[in-house]
VOKOLKE-85466 format. One line per field, with one value per atom (N, C-alpha, C): residue number from 1; x, y, z; atom name; residue in three letters. Coordinates in steps of 0.1 Angstrom, whole numbers, plus 2048, in hexadecimal, padded with zeros to 3 digits. Layout:
REM VOKOLKE-85466
num = c(NUM, ...)
x = c(X, ...)
y = c(Y, ...)
z = c(Z, ...)
atomo = c(CA, ...)
residuo = c(Ala, ...)
//
This chain:
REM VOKOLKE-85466
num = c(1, 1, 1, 2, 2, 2, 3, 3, 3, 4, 4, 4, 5, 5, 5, 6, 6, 6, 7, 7, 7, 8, 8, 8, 9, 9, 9, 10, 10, 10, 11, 11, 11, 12, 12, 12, 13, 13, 13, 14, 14, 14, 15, 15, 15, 16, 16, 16, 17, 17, 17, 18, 18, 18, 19, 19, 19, 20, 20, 20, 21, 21, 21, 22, 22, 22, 23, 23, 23, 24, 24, 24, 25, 25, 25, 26, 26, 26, 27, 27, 27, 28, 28, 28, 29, 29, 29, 30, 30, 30, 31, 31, 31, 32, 32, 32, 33, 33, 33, 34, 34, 34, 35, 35, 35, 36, 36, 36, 37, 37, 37, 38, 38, 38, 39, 39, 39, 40, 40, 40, 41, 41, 41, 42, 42, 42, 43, 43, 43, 44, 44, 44, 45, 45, 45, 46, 46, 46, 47, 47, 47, 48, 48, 48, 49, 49, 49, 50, 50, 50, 51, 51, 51, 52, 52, 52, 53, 53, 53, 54, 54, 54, 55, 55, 55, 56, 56, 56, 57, 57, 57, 58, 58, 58, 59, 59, 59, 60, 60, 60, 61, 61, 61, 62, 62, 62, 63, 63, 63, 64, 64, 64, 65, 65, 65, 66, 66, 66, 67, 67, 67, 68, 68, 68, 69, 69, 69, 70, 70, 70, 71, 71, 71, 72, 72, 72, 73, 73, 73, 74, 74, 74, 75, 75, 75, 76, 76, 76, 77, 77, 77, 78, 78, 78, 79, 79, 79, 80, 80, 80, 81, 81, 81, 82, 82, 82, 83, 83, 83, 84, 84, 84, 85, 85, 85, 86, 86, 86, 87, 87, 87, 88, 88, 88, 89, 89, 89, 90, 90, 90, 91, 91, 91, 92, 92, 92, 93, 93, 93, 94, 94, 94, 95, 95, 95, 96, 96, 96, 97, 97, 97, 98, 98, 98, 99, 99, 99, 100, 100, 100, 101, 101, 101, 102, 102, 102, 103, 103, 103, 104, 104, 104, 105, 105, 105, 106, 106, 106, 107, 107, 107, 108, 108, 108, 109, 109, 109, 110, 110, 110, 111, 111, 111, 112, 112, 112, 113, 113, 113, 114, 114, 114, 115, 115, 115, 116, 116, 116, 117, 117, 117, 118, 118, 118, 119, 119, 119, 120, 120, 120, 121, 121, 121, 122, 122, 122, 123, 123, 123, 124, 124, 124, 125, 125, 125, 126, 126, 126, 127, 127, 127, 128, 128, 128, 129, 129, 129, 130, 130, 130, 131, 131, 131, 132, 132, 132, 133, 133, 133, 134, 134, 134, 135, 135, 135, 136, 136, 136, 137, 137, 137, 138, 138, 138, 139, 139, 139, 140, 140, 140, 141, 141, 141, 142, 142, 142, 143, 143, 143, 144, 144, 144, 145, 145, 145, 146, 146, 146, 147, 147, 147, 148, 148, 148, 149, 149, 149, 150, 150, 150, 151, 151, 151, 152, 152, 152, 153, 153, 153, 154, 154, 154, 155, 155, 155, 156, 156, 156, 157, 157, 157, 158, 158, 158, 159, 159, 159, 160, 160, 160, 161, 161, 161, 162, 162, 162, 163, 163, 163, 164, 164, 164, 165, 165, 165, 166, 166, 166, 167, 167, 167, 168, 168, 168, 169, 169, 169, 170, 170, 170, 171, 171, 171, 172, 172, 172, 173, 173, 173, 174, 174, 174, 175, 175, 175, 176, 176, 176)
x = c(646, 639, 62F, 624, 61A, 610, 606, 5FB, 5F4, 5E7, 5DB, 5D3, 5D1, 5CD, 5BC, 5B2, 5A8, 59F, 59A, 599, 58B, 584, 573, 571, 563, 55D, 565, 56B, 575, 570, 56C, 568, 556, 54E, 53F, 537, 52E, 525, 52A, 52F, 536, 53D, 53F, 546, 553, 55D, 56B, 572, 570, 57A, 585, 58E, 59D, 5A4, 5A8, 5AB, 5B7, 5B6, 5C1, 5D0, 5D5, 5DF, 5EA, 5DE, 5DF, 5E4, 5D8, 5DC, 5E7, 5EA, 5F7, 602, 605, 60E, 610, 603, 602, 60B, 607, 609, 61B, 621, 62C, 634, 631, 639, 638, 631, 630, 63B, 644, 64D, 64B, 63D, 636, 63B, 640, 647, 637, 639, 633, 627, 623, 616, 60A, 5FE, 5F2, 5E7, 5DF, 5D1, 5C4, 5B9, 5B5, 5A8, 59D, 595, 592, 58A, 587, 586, 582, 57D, 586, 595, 59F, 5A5, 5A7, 5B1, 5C0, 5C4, 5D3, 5DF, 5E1, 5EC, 5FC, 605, 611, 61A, 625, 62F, 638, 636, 63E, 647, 64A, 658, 64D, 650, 642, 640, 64F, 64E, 649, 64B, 640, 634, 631, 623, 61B, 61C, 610, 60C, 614, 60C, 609, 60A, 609, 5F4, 5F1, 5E1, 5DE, 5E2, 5E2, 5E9, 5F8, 5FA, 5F5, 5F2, 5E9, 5DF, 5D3, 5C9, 5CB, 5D5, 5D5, 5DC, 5E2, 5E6, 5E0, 5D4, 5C8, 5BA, 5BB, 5B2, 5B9, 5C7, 5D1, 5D1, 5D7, 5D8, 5CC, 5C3, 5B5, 5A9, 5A9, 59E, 593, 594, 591, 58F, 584, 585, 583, 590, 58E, 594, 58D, 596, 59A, 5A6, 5AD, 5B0, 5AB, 5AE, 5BB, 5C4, 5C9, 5CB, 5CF, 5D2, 5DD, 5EA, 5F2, 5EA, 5ED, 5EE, 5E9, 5F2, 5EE, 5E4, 5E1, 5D2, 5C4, 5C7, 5C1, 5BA, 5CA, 5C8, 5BF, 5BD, 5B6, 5A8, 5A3, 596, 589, 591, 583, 584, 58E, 591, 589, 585, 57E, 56F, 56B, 560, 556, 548, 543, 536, 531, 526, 52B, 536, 538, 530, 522, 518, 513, 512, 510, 516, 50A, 511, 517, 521, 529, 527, 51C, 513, 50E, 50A, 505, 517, 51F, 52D, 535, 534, 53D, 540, 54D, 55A, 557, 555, 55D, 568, 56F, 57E, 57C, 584, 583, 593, 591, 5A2, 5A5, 59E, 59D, 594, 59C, 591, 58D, 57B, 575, 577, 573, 572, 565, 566, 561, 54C, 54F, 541, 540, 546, 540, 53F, 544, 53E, 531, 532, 51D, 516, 51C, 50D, 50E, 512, 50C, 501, 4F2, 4EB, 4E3, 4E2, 4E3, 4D3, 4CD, 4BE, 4BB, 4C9, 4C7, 4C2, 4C8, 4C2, 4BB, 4AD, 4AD, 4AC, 4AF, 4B4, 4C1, 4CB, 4DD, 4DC, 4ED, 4F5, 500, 503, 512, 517, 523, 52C, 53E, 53F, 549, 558, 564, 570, 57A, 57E, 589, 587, 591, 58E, 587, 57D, 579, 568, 560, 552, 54C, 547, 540, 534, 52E, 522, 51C, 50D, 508, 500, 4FC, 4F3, 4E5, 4E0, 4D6, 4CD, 4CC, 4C3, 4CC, 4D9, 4E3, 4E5, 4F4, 4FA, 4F3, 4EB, 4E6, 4D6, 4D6, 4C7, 4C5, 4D2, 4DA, 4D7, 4D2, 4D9, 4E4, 4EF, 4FE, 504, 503, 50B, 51D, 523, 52D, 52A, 521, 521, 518, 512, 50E, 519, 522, 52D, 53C, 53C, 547, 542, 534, 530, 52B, 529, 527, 534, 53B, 549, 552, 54F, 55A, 56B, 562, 571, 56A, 57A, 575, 572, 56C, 568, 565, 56C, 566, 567, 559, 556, 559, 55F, 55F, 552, 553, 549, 550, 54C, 55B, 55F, 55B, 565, 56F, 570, 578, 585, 580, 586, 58B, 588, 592, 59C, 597, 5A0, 5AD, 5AB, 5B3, 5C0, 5B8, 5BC, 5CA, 5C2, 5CB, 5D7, 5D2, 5DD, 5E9, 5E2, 5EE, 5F5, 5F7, 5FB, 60A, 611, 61E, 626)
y = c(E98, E94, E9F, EA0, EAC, EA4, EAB, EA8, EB1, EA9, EB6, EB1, EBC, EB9, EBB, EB8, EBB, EBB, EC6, EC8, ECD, EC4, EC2, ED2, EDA, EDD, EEE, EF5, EFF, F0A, F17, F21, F1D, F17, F11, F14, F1D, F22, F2D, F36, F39, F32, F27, F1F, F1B, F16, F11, F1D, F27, F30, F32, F2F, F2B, F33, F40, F42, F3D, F3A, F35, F34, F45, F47, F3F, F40, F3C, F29, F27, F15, F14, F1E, F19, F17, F23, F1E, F18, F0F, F07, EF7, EF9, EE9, EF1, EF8, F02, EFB, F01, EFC, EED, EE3, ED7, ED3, ED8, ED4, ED4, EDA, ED6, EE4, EE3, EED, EEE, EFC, EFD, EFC, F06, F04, F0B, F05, F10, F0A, F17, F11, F15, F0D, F11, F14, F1D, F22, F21, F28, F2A, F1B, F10, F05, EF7, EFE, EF4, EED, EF2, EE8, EEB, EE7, EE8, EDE, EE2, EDC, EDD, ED7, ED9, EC9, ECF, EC1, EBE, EB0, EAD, EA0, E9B, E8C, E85, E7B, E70, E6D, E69, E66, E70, E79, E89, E86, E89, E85, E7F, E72, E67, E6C, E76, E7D, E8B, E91, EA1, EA0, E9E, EA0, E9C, E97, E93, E9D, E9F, EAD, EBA, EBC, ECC, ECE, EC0, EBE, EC3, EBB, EBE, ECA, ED2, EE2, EEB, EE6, EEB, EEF, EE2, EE0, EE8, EE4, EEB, EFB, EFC, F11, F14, F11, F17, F11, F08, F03, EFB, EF8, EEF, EE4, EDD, ECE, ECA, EC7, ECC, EBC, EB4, EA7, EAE, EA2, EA7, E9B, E9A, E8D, E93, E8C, E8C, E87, E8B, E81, E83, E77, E7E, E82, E89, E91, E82, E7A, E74, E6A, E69, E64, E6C, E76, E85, E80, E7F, E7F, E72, E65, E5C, E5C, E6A, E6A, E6E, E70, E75, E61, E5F, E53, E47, E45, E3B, E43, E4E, E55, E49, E45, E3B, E42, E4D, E54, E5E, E59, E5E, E6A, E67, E6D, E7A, E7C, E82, E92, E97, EAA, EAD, EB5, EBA, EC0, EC4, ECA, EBE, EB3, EA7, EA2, EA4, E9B, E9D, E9D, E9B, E8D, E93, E84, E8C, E7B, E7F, E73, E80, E76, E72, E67, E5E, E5E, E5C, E5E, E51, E47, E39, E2E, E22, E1A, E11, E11, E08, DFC, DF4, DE6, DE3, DD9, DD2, DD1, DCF, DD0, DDC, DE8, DF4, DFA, DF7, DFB, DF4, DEC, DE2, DEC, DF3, DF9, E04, E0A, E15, E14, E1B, E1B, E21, E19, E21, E29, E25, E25, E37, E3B, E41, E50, E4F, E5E, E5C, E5C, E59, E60, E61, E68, E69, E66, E67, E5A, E5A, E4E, E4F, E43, E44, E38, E38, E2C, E31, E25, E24, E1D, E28, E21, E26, E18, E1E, E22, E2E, E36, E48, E43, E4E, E4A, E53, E53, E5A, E57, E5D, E62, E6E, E70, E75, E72, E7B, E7F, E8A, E91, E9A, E94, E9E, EAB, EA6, EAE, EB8, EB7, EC0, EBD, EC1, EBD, EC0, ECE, ED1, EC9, EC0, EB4, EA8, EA5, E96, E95, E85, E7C, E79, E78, E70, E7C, E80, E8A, E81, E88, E8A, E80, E83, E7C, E6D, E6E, E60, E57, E5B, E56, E52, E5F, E56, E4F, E4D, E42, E33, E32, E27, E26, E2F, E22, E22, E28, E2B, E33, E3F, E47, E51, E5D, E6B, E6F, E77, E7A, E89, E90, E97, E9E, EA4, EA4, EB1, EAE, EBA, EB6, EC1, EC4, EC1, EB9, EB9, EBF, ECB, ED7, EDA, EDC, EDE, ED0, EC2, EBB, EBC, EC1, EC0, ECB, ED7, EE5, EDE, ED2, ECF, EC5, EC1, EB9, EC1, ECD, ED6, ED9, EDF, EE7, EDF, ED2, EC7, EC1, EC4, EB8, EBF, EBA, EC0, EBE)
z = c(AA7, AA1, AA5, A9B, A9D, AA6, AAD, AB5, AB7, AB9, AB9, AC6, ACF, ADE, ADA, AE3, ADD, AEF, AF1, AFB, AFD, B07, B09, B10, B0A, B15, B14, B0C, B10, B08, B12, B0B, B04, B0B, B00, B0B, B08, B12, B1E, B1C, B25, B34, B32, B3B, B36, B42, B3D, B37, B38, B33, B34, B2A, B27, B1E, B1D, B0F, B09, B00, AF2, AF6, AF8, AFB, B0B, B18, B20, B1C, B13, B12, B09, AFE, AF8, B00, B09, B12, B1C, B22, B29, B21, B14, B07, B08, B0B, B05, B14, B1B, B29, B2A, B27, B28, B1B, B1A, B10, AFE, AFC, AF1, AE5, AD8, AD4, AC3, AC1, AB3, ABB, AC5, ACA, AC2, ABB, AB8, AB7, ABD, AC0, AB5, AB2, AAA, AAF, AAD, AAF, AC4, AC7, AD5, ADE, AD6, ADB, AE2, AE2, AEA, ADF, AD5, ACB, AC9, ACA, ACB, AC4, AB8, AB4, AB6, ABB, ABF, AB8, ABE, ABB, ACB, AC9, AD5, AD3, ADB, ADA, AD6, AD3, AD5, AE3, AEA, AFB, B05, B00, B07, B06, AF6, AF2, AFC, AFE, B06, B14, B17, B23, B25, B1B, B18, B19, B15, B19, B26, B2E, B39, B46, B45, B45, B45, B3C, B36, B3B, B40, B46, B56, B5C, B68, B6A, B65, B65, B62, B59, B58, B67, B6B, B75, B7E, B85, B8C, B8C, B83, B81, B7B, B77, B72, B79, B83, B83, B7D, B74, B69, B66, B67, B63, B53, B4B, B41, B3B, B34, B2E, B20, B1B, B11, B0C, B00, AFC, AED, AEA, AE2, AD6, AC9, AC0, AB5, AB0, AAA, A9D, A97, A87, A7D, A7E, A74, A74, A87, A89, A83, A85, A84, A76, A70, A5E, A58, A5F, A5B, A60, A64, A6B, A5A, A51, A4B, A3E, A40, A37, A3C, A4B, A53, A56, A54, A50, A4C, A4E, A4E, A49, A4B, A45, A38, A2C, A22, A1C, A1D, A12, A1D, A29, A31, A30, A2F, A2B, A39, A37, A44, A52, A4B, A59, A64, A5F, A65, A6B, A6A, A6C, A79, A80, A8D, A93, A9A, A9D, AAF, AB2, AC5, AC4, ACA, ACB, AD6, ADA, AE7, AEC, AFA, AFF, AFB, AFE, B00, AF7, AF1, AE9, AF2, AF0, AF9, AF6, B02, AFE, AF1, AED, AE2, AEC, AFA, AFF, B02, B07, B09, AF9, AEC, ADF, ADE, AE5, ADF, AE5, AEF, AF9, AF3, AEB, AE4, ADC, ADF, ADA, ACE, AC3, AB5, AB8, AC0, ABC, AC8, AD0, AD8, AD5, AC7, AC7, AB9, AB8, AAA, AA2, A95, A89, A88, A93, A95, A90, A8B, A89, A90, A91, A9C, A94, A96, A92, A95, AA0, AA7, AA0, A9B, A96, A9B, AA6, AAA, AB9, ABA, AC4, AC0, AB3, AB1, AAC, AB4, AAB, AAA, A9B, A8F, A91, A8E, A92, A89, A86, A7A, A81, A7F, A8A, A7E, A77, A6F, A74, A83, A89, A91, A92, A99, AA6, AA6, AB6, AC2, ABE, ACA, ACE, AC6, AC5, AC8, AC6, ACD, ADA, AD7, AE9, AEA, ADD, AE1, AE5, AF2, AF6, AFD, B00, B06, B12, B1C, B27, B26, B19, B18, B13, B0A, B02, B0D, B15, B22, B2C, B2C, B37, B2C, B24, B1D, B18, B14, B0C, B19, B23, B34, B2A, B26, B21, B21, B1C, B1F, B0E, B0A, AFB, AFA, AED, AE9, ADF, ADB, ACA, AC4, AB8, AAE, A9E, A99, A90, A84, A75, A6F, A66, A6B, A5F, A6A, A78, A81, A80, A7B, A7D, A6D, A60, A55, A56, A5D, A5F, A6A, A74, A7F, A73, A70, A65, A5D, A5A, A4E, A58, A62, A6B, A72, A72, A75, A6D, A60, A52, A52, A52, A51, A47)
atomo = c(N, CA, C, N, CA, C, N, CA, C, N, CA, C, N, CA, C, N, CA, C, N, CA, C, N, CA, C, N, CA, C, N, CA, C, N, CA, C, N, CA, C, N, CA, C, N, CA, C, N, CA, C, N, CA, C, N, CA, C, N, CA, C, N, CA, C, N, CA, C, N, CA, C, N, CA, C, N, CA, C, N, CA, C, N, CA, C, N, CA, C, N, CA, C, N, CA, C, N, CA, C, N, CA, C, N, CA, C, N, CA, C, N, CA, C, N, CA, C, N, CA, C, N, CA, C, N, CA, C, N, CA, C, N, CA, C, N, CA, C, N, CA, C, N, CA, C, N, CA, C, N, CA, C, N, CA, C, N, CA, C, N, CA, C, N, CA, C, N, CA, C, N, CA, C, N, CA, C, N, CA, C, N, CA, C, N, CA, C, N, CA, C, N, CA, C, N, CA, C, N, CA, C, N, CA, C, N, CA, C, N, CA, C, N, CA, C, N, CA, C, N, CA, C, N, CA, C, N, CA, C, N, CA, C, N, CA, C, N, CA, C, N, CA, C, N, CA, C, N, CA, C, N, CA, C, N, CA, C, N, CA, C, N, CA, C, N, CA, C, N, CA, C, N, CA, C, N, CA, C, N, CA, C, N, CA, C, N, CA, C, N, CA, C, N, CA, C, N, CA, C, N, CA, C, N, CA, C, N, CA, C, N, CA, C, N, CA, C, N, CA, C, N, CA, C, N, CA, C, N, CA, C, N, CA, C, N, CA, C, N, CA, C, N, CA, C, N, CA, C, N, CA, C, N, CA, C, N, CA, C, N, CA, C, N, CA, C, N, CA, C, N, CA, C, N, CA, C, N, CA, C, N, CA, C, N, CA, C, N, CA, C, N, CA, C, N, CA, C, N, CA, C, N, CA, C, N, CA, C, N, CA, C, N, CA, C, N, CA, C, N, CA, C, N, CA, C, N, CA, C, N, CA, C, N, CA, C, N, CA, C, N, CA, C, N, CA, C, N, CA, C, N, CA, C, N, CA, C, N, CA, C, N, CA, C, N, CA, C, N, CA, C, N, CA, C, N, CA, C, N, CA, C, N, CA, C, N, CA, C, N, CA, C, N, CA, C, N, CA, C, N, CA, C, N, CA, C, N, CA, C, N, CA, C, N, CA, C, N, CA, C, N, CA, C, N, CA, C, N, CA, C, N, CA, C, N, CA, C, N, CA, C, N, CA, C, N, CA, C, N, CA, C, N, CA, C, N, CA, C, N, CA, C, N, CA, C, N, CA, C, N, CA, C, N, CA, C, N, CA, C, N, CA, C, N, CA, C, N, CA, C, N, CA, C, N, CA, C, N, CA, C, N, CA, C, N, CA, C, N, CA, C, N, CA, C)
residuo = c(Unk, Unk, Unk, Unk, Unk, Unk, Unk, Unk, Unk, Unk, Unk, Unk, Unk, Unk, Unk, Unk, Unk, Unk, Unk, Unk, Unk, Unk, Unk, Unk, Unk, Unk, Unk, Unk, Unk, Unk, Unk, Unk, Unk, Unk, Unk, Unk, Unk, Unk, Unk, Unk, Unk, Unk, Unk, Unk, Unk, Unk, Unk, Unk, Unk, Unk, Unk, Unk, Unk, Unk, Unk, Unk, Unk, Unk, Unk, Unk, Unk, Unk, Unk, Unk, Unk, Unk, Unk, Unk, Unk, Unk, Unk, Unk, Unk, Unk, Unk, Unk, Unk, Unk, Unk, Unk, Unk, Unk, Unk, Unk, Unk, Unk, Unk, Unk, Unk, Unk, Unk, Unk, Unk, Unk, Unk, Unk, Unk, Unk, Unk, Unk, Unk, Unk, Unk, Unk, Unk, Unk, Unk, Unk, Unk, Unk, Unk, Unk, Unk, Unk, Unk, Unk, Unk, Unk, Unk, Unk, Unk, Unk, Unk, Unk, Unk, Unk, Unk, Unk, Unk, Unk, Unk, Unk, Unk, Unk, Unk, Unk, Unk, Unk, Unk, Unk, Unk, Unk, Unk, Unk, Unk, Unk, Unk, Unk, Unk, Unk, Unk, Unk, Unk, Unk, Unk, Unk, Unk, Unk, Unk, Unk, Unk, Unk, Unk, Unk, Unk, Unk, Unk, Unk, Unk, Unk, Unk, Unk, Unk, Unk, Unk, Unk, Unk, Unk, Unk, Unk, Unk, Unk, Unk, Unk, Unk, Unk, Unk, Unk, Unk, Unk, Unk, Unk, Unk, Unk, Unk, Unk, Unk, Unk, Unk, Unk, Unk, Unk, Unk, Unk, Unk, Unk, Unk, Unk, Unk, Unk, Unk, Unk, Unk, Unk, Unk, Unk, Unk, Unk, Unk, Unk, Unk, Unk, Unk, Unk, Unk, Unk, Unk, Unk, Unk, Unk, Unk, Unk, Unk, Unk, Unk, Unk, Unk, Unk, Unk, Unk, Unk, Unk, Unk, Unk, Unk, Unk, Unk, Unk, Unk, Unk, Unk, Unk, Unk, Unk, Unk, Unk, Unk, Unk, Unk, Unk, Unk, Unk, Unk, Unk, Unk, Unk, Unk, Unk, Unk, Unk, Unk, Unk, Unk, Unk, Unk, Unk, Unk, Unk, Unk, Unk, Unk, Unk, Unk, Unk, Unk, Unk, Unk, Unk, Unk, Unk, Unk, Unk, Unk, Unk, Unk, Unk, Unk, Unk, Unk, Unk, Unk, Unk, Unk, Unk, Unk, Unk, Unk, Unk, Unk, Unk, Unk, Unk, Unk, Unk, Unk, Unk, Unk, Unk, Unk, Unk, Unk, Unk, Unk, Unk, Unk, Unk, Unk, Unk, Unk, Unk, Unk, Unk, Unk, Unk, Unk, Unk, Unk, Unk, Unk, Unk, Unk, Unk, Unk, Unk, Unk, Unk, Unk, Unk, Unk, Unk, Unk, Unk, Unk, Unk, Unk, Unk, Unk, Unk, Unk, Unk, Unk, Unk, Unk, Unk, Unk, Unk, Unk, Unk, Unk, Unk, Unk, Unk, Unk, Unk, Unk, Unk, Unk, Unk, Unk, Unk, Unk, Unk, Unk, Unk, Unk, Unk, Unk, Unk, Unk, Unk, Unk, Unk, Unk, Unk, Unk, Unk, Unk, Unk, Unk, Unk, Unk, Unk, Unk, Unk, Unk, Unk, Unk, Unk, Unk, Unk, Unk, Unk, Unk, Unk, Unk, Unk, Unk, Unk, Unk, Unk, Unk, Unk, Unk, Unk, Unk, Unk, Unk, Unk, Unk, Unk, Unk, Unk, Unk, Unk, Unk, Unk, Unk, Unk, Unk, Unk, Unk, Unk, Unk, Unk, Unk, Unk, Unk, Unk, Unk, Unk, Unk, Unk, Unk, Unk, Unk, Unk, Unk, Unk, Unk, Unk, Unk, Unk, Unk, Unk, Unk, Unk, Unk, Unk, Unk, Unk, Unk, Unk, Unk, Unk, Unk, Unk, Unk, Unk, Unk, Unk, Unk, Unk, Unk, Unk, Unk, Unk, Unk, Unk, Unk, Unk, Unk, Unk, Unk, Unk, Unk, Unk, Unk, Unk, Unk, Unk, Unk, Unk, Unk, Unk, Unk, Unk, Unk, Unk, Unk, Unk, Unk, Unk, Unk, Unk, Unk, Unk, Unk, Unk, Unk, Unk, Unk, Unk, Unk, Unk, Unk, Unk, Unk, Unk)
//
């Protein structure tokens, strides 16, 4: 099965510096075959067992932190989760530039989805499906309150966002 690793925080601001090559073979020694990574920012598509799979980001994380020093989460997802992310898309009409997904390691409970706050950043939309949320961002990512660390302390999981032309290109590179 194909899988796309999706990794918080790597190479963005001059911090976390990881290069590509170094992580392919990190996902490569963890048993993971057809390794590639797509742009600087920790994406990684590979194929693994399925029974591999469920702990390969977990893995890679802690050999990360281990041989690089790194506190680095990695949330995963297979290919054809990947593939139902623009079909549950909830802000249709929304031009591209407004569109980013944070993936979640973990789906919250039904009460840590209530405490997310629509009103938190205003002019954003958020809407929660799954173990993924939707973000419309008009004013831009870098303008938002729903960051990262508001999103793993209100739903109590790890998250992290791509933009979604990164997420139809993850899309492409994983369709098999």
């Amino acid at each position: 099965m194909t899988y796309v690793a999706l990794l918080r925080g790597i190479n963005v601001g001059g911090k976390n510096k990881l290069p590509m090559a170094t992580l392919a073979k990190i996902f490569a020694d963890e048993k993971c075959v057809d390794v590639r990574t797509f742009i600087q920012s920790g994406n990684v598509i590979y194929d693994a067992p399925a029974k591999a799979a469920a702990t390969v980001g977990e893995r890679v994380a802690r050999r990360i932190e281990k041989e690089l020093g790194l506190d680095v989460p990695v949330v995963v997802r297979a290919a054809d989760e990947l593939a139902a992310v623009p079909k549950r898309n909830p802000f249709k009409r929304a031009g591209e530039n407004e569109l980013h997904v944070m993936f979640l390691a973990d789906a919250p409970t039904a009460a840590q989805a209530r405490a997310l706050d629509p009103q938190r950043s205003p002019g954003d939309e958020l809407a929660l499906v799954g173990r993924d949320l939707y973000l419309r961002l008009p004013n831009g990512v870098g303008r938002t309150k729903i960051t990262n660390a508001y999103v793993d302390r209100t739903l109590g999981t790890v998250s992290t966002g791509r933009n979604w032309r990164t997420v139809l290109k993850l899309i492409e590179l994983s369709a098999r």
